[in-house]
SERO-4910 file (N, C-alpha, C, O; in steps of 0.05 Angstrom, whole numbers):
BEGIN
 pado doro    nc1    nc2    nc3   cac1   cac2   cac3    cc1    cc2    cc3    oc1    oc2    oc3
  Unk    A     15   -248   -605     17   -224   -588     -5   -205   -596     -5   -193   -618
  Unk    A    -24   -201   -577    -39   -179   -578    -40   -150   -581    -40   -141   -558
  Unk    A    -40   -129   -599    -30   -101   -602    -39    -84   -583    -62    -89   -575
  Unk    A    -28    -64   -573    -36    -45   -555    -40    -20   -569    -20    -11   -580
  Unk    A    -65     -5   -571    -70     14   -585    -74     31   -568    -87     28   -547
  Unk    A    -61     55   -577    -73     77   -550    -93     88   -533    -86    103   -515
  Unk    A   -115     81   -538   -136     88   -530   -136     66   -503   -135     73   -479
  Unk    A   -139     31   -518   -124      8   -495   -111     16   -475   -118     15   -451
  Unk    A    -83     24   -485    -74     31   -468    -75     48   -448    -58     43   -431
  Unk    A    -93     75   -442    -99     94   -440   -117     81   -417   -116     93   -396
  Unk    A   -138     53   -416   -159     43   -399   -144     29   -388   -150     32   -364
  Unk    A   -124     11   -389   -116     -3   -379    -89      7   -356    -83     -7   -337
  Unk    A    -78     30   -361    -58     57   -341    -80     72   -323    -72     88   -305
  Unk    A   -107     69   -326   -123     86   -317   -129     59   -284   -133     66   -261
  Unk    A   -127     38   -291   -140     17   -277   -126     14   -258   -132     17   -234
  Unk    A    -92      3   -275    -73    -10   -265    -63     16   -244    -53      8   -223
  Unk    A    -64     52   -247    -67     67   -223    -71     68   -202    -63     85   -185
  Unk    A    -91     40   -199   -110     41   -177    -95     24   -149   -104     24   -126
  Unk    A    -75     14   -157    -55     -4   -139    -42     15   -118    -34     38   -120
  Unk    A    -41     -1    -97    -25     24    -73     -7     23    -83     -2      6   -101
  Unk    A     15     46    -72     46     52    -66     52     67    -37     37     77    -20
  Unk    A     72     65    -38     83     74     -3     73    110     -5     80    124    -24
  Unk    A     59    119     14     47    143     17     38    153    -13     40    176    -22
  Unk    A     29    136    -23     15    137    -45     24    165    -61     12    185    -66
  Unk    A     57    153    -66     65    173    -83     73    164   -120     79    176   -140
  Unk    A     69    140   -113     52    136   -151     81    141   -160     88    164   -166
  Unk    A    104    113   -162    122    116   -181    127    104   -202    149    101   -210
  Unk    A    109     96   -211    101     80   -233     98     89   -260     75     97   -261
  Unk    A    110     92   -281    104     92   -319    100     82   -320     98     63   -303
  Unk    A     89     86   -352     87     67   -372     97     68   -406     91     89   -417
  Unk    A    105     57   -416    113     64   -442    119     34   -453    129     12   -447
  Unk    A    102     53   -482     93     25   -499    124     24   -519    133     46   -525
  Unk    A    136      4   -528    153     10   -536    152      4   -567    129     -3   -575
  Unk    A    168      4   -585    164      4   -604    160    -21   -620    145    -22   -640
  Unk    A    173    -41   -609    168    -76   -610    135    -82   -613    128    -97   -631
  Unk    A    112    -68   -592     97    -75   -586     96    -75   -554     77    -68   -540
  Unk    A    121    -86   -546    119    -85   -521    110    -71   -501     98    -53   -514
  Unk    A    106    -64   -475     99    -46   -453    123    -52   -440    134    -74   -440
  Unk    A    131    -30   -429    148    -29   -408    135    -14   -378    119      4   -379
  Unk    A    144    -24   -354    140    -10   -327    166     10   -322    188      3   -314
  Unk    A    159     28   -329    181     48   -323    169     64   -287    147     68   -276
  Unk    A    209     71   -277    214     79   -258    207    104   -253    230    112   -256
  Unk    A    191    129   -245    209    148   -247    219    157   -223    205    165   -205
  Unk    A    250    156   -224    272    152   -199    263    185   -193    274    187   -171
  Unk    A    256    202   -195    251    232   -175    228    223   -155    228    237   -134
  Unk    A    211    206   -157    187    198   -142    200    179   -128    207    156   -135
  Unk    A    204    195    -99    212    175    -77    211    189    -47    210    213    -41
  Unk    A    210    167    -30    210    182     -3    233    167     14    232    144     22
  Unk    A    257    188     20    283    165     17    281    165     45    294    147     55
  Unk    A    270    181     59    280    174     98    262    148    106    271    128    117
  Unk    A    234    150     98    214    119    101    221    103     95    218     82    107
  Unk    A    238    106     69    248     81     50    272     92     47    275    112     33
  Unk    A    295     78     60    317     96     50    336     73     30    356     80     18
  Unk    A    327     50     29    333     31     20    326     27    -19    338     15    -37
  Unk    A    300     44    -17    284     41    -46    264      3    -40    255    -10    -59
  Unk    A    262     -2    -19    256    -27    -19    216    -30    -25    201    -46    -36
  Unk    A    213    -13    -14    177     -8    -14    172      4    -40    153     -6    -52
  Unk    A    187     29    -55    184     37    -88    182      7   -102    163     -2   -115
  Unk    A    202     -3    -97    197    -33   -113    176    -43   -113    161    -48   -131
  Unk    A    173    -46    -80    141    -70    -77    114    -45    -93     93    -52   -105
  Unk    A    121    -29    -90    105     -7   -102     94    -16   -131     72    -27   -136
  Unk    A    117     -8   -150    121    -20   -171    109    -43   -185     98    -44   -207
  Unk    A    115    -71   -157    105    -88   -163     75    -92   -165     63   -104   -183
  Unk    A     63    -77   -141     23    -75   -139     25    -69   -163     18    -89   -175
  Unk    A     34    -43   -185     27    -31   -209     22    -53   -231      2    -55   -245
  Unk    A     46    -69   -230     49    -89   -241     20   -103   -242      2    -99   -258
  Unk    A     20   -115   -228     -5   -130   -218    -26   -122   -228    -41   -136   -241
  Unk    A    -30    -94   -222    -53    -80   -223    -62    -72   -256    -83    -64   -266
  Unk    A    -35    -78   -268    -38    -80   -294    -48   -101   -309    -61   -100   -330
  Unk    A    -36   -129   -291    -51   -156   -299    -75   -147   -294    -85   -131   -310
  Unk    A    -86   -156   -274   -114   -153   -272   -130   -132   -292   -153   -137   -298
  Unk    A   -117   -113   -301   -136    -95   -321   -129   -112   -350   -148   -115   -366
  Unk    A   -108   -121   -356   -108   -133   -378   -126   -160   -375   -133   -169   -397
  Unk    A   -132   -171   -355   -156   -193   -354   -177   -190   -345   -189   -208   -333
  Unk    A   -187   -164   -348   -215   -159   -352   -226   -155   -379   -249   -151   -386
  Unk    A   -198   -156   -400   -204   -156   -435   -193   -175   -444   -182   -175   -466
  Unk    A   -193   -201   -425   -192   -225   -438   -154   -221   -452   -150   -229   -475
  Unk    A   -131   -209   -434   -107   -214   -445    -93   -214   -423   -101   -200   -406
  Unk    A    -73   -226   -419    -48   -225   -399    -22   -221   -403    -11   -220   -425
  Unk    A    -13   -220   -385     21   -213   -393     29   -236   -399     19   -254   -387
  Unk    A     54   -242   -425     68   -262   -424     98   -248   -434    105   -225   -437
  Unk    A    112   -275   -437    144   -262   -441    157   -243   -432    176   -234   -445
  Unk    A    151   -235   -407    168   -212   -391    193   -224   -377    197   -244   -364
  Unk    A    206   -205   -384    225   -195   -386    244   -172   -362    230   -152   -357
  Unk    A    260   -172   -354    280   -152   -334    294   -131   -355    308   -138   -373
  Unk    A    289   -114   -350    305   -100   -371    337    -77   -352    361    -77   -357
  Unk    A    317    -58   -325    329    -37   -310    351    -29   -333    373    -37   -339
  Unk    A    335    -11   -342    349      0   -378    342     34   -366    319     41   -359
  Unk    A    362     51   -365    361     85   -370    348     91   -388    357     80   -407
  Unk    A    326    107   -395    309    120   -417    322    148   -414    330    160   -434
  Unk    A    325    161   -382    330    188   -392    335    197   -351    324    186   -332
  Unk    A    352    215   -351    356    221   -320    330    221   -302    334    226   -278
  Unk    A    312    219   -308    294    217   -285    278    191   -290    262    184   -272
  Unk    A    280    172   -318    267    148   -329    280    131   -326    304    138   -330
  Unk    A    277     97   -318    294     82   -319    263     54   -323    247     48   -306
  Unk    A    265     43   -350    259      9   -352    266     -3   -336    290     -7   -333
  Unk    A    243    -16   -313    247    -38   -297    239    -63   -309    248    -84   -301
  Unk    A    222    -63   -328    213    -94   -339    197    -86   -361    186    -64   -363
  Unk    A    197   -107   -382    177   -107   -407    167   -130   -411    180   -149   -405
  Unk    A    145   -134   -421    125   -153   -427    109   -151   -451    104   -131   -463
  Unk    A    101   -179   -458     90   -173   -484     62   -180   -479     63   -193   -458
  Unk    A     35   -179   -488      8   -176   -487      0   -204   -502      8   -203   -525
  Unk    A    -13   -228   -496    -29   -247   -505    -52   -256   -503    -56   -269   -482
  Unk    A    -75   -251   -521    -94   -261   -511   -108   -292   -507    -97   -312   -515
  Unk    A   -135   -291   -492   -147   -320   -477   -139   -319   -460   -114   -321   -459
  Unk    A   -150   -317   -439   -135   -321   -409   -175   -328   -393   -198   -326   -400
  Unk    A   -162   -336   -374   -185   -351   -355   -194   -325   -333   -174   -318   -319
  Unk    A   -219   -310   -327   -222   -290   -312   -214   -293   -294   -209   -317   -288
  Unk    A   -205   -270   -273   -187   -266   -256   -221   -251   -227   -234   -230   -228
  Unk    A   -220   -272   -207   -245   -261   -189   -235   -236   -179   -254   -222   -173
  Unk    A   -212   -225   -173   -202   -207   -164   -207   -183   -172   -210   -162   -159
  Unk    A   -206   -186   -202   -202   -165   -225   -231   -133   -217   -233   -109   -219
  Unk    A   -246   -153   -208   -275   -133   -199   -273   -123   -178   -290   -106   -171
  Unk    A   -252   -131   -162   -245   -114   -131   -233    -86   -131   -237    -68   -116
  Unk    A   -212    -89   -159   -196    -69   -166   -208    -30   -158   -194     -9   -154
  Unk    A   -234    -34   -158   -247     -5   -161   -254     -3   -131   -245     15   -117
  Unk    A   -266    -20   -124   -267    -19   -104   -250    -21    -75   -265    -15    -57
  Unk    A   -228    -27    -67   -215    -42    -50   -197     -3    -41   -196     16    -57
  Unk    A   -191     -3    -25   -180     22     -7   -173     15     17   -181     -6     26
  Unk    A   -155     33     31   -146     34     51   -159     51     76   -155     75     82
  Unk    A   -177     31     88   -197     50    111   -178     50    139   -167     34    153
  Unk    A   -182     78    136   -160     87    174   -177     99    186   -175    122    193
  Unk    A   -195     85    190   -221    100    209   -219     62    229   -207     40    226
  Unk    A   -240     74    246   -253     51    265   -264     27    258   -288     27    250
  Unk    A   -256     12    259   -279    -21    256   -296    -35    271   -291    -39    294
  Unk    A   -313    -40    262   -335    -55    286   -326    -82    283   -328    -96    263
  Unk    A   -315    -88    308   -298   -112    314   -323   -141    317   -338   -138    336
  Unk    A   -326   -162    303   -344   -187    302   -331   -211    299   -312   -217    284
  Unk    A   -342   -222    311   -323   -254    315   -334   -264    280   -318   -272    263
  Unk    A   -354   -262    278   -356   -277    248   -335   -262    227   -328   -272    206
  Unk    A   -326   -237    237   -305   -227    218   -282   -242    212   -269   -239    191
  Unk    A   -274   -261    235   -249   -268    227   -246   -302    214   -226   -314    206
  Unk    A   -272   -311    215   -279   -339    194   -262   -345    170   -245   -361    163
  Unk    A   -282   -314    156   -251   -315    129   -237   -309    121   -230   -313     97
  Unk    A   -226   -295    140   -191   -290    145   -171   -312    151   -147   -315    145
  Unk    A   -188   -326    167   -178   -359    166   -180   -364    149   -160   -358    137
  Unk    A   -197   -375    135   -198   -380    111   -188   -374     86   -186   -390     67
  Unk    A   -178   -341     83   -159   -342     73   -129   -343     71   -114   -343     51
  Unk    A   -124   -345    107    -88   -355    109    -90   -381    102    -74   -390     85
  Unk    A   -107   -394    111   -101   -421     97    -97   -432     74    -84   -453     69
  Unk    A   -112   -409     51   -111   -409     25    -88   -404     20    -73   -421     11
  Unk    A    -78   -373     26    -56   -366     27    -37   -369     42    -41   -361     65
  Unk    A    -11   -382     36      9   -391     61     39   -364     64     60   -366     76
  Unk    A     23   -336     46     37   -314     58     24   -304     75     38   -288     89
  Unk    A     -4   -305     85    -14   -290    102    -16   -305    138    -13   -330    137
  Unk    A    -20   -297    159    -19   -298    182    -30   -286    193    -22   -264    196
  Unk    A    -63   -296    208    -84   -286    218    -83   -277    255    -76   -293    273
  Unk    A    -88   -263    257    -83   -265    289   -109   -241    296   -113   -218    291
  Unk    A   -124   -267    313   -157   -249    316   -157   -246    349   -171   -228    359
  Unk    A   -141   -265    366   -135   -263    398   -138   -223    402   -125   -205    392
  Unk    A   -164   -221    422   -170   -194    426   -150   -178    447   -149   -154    446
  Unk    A   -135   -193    465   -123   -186    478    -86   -178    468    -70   -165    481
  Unk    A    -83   -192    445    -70   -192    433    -74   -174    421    -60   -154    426
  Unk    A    -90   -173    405    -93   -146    375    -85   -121    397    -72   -102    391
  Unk    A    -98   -127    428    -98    -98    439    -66    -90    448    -59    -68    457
  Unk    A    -52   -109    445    -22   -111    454    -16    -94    430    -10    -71    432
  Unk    A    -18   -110    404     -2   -104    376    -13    -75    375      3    -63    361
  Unk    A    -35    -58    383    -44    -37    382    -28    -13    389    -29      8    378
  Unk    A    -10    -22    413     -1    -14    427     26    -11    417     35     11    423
  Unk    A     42    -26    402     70    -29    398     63    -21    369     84    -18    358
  Unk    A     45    -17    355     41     -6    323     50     31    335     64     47    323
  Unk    A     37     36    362     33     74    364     71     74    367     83     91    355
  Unk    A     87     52    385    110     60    391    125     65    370    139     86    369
  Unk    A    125     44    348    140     30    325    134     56    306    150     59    288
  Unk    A    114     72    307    103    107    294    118    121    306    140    124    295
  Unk    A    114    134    330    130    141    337    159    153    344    170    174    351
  Unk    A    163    132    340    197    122    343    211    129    317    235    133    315
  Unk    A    195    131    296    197    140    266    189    169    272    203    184    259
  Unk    A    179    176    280    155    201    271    178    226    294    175    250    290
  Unk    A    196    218    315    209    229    332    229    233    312    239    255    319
  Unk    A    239    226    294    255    241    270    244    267    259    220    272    254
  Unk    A    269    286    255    253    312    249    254    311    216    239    322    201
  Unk    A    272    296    211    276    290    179    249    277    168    234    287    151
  Unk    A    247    251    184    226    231    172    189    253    183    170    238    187
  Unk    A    186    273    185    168    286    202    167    310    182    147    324    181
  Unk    A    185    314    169    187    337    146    174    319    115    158    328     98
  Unk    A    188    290    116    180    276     89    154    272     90    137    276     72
  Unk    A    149    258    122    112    249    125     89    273    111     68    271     98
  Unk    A    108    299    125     87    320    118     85    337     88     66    351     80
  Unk    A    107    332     76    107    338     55     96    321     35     99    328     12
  Unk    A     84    303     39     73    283     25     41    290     28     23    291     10
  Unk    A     41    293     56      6    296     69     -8    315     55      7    335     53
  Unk    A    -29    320     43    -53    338     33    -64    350     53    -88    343     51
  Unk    A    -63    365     72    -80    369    101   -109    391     91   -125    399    108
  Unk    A   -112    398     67   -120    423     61   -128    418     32   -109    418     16
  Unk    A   -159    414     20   -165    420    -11   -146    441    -15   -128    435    -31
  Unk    A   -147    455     -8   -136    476    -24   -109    468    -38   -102    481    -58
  Unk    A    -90    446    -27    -64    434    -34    -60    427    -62    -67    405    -72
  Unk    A    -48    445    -76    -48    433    -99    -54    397   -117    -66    390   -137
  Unk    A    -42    385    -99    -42    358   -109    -57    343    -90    -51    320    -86
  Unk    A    -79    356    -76    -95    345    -52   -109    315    -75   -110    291    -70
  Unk    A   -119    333   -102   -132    302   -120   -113    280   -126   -120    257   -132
  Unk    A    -83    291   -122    -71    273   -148    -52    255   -133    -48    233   -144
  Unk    A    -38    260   -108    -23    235   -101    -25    256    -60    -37    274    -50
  Unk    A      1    229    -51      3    238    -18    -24    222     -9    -39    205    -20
  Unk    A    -24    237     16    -38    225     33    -58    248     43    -52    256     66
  Unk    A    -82    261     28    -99    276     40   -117    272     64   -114    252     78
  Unk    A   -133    289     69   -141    288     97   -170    271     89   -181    265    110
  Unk    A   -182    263     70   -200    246     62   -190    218     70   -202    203     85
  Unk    A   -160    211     55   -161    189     52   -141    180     89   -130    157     88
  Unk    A   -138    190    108   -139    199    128   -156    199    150   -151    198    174
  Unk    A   -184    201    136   -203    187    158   -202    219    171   -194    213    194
  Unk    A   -204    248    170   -191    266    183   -208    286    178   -215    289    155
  Unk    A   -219    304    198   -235    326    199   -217    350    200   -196    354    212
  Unk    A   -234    373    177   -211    396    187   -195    401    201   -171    407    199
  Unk    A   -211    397    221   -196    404    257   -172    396    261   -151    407    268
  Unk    A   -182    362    252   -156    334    259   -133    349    242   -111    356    249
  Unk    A   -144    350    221   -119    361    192    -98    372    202    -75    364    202
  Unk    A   -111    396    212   -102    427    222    -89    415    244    -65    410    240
  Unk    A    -99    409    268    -72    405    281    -52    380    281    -33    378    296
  Unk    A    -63    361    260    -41    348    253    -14    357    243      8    348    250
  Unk    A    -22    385    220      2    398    218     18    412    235     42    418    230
  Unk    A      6    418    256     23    428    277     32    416    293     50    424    307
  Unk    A     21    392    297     33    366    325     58    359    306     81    363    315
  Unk    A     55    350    284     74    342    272    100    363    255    121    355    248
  Unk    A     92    388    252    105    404    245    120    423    271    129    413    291
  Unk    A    118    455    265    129    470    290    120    466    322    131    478    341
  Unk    A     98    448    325     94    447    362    111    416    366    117    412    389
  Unk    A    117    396    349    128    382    346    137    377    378    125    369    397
  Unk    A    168    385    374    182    388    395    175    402    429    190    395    447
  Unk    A    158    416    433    150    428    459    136    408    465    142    397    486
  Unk    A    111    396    450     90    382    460    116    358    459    114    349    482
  Unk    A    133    347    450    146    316    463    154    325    489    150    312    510
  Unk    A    165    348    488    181    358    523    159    350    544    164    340    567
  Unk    A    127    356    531    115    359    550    104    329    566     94    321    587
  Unk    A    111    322    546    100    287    544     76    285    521     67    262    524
  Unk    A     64    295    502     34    304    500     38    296    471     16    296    459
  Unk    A     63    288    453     58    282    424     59    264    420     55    259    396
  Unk    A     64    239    438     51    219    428     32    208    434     30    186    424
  Unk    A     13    216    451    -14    217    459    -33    230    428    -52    220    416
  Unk    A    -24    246    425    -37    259    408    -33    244    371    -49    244    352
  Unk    A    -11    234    373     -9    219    351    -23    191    350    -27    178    330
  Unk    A    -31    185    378    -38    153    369    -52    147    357    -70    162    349
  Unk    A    -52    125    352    -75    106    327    -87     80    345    -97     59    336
  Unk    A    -86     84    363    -76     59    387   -116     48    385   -123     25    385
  Unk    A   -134     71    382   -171     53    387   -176     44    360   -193     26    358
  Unk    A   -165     53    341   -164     46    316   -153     17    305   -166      1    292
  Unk    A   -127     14    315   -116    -11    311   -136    -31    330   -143    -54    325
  Unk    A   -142    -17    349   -149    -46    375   -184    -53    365   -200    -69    374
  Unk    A   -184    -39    346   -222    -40    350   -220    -57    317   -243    -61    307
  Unk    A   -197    -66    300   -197    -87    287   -204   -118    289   -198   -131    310
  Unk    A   -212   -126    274   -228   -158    275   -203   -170    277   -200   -180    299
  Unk    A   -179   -172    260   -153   -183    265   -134   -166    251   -139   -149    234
  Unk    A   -106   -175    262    -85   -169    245    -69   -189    229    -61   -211    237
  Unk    A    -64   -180    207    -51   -202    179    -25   -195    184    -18   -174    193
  Unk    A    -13   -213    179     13   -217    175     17   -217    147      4   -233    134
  Unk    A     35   -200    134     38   -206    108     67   -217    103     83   -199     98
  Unk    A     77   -240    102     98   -246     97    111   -268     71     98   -289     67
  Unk    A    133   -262     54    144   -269     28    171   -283     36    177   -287     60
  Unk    A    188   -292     14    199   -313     19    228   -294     24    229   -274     10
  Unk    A    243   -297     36    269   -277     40    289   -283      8    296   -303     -4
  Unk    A    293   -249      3    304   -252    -23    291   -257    -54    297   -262    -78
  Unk    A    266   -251    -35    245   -253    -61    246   -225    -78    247   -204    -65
  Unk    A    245   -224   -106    249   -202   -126    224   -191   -108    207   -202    -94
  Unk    A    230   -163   -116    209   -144    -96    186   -140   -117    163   -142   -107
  Unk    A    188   -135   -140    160   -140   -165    142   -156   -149    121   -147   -139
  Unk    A    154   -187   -144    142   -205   -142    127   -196   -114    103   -193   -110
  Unk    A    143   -195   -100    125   -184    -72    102   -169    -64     84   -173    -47
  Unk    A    111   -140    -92     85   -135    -89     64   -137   -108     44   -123   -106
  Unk    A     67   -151   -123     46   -173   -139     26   -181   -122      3   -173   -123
  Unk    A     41   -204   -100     31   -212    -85     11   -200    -56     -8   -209    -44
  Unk    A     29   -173    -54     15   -152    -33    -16   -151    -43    -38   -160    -35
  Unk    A     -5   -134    -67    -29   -126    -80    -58   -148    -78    -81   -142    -71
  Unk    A    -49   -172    -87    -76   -189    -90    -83   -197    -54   -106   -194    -48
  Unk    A    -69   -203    -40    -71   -208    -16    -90   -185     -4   -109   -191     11
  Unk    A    -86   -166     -9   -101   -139     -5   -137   -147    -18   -157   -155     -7
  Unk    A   -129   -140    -45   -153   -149    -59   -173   -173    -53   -197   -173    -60
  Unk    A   -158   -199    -36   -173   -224    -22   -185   -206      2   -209   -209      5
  Unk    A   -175   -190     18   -182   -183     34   -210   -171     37   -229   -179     50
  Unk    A   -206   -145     19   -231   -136      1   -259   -158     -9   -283   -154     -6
  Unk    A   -246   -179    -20   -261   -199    -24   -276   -208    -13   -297   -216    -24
  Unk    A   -269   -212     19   -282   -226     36   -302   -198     52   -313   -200     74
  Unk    A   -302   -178     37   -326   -167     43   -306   -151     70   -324   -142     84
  Unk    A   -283   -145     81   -272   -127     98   -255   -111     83   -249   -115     59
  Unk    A   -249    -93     97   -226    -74     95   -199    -74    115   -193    -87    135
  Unk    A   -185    -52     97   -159    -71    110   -130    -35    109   -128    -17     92
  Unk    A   -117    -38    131   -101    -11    132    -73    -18    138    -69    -31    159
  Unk    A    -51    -12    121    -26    -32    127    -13    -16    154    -20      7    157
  Unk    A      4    -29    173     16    -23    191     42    -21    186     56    -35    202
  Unk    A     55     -7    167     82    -17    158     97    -13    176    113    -31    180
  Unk    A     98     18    200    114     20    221    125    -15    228    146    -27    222
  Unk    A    104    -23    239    104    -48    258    129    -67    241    145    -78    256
  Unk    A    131    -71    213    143    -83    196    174    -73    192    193    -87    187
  Unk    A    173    -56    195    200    -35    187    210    -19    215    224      2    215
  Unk    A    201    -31    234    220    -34    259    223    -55    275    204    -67    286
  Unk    A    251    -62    277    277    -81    280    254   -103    297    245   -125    290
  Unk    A    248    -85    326    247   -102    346    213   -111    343    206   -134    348
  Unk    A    193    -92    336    175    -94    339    170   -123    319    157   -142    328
  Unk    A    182   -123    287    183   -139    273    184   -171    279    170   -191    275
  Unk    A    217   -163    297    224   -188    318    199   -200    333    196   -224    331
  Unk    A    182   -186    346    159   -188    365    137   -212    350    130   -235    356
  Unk    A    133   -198    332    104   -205    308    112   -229    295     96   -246    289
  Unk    A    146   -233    287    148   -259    280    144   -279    299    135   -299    288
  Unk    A    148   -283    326    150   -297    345    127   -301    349    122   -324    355
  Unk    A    110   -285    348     80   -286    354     60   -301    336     41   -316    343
  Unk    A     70   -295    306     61   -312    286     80   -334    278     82   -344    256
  Unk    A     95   -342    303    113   -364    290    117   -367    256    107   -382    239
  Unk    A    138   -345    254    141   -332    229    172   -355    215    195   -349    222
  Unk    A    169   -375    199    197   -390    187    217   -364    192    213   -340    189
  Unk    A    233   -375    197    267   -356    184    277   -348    145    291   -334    132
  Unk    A    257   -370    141    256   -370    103    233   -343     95    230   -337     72
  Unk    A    217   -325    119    200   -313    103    210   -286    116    222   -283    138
  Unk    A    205   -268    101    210   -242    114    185   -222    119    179   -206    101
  Unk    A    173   -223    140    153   -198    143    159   -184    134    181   -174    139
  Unk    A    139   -171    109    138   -146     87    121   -128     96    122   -106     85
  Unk    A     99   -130    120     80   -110    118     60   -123    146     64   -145    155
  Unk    A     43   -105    154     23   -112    167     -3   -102    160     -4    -79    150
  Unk    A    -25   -115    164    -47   -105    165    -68    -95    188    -75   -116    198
  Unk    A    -75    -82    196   -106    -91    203   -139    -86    189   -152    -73    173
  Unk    A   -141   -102    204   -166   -115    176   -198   -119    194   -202   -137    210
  Unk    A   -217   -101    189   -243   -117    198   -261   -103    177   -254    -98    154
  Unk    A   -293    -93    192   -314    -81    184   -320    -49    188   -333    -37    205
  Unk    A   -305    -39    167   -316     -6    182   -332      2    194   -347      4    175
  Unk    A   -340      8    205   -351     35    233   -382     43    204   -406     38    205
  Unk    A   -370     53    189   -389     61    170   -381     54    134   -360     47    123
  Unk    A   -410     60    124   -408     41     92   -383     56     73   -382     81     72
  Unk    A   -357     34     56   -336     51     44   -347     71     26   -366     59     17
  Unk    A   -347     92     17   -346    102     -9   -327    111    -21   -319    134    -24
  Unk    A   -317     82    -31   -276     88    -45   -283    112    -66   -306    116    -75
  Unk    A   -257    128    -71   -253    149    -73   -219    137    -78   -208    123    -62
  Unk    A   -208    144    -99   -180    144   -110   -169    171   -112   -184    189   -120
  Unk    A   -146    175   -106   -137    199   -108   -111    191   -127    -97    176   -114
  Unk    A   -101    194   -148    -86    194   -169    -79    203   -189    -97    211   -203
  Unk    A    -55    206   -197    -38    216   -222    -51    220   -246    -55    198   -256
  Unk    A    -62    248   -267    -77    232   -301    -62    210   -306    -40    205   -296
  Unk    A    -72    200   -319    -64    181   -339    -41    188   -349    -17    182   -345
  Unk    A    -55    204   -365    -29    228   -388     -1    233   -374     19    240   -387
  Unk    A     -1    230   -347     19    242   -333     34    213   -329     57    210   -322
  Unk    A     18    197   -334     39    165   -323     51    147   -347     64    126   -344
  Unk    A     42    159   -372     45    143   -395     64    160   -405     54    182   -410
  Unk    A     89    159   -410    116    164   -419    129    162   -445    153    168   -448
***
């Protein structure tokens, strides 16, 4: 077993950061324990319970972290071994979800170099038939993913991604959580450190500004009028994608594991030289879900976890992370 010294550990929480979570609210620790071990600690106050009222996406959350921790431990030549389930109380707002112990020799990981690079672009794509080659190529590799590049189609799924928002976003509850999460404004205290700012948003002052008001106090007049969900859509955005992924896992699969798997599926994506923006609405409503399995002739053994769309940005990325210190995630 390989030792974890603080400083180590300190590069390797800095890395493993870099993993999505649901509105990128970062509920992930860490604490080294006294064994030697590392633990992935919870912290249960970091949550968004109307999106997730289940806690089911904190998990898959969790799990990218996970992941995102392999991959930094196999860029120094060590990996996780002997882990362990623990979901052990540290303290009312701390709870051990898993521990692991550190071994080195491990075989490089191609992914591991994507890590800095790879983000979530919600801007426009320049849609290209050569884009979707190796996206085939990678459902094939991968038998969780599900490619669907049919243009008339994507322009369908474009369409039922704005309802499946919507239909969420017409909650005044879930419309208070979205926005309390959102950065619309540097000036927001935690515009650097977690949520969803107007950078990573794809969003011009303007957009910002009256995003908070479509979605906040004009909310309700503009639905009377017919006019907020026009104004909310994402509808040229989704349609001007090379394809949409299907991200689907085995039903009953430990949620770590899931998003283990999110995570690198993401990172292949990146790989193949595109970018990629999840559609979770589409996933986490009933009927629309129903829709997308039928469409991707989806087994009954797998459960759609997520959607993507995936092509070539409009313009060149310059990822940009917005995240928690370090200091603040190591426990």
């Amino acid at each position: 077993m390989s030792e974890l010294t603080p400083d180590l550990l300190h590069e390797l929480v800095a890395e493993a950061r870099l993993a999505p979570s649901v509105h990128n609210i970062q509920p992930t620790r860490w604490r080294l324990l006294g064994d030697g071990r590392l633990a992935l600690v919870d912290d249960i106050s970091v949550r968004a319970p109307v999106a997730d009222p289940a806690g089911h996406d904190v998990l898959v959350s969790h799990g990218a972290a996970l992941e995102g921790m392999s991959l930094a431990l196999n860029r120094r030549g060590l990996a996780i071994t002997a882990m362990t389930t623990i979901e052990q109380p540290l303290s009312p707002q701390l709870a051990a979800l898993c521990s692991f112990a550190i071994r080195q020799g491990v075989a490089p990981d191609p992914l591991a170099e994507h890590v800095a690079h790879r983000m979530s672009w919600r801007g426009r794509f320049v849609a290209s038939p050569d884009d979707t080659a190796p996206l085939v190529q990678l459902a094939v590799a991968r038998d969780d993913l599900i490619c669907i590049s049919h243009r008339r189609t994507i322009a369908d799924i474009a369409g039922w991604a704005d309802q499946a928002e919507f239909s969420f976003v017409h909650g005044d509850d879930y419309r208070a959580e979205l926005l309390d999460w959102m950065r619309l404004s540097p000036s927001h205290p935690h515009y650097l450190l977690d949520g969803l700012n107007r950078d990573v948003l794809a969003m011009s002052a303007v957009e910002a500004t009256a995003a908070r008001f479509v979605l906040g106090s004009l909310f309700r007049p503009l639905d009377r009028l017919g006019l907020a969900a026009a104004l909310l859509a994402d509808r040229a955005k989704t349609a001007s994608a090379s394809a949409i992924v299907l991200f689907c896992r085995p039903v009953g699969e430990d949620p770590l594991t899931t998003g283990r798997h999110f995570y690198r599926s993401w990172l292949e994506i990146d790989r193949a030289g595109l970018a990629a923006c999840p559609i979770s609405a589409l996933a986490d409503h009933p009927d629309f879900n129903e829709r997308l399995r039928k469409l991707g002739k989806v087994g009954a053994d797998l459960r759609l976890v997520n959607v993507f769309r995936v092509g070539r940005p409009a313009k060149p990325l310059k990822p940009r992370h917005y995240r928690m210190p370090v200091d603040r995630l190591i426990v």
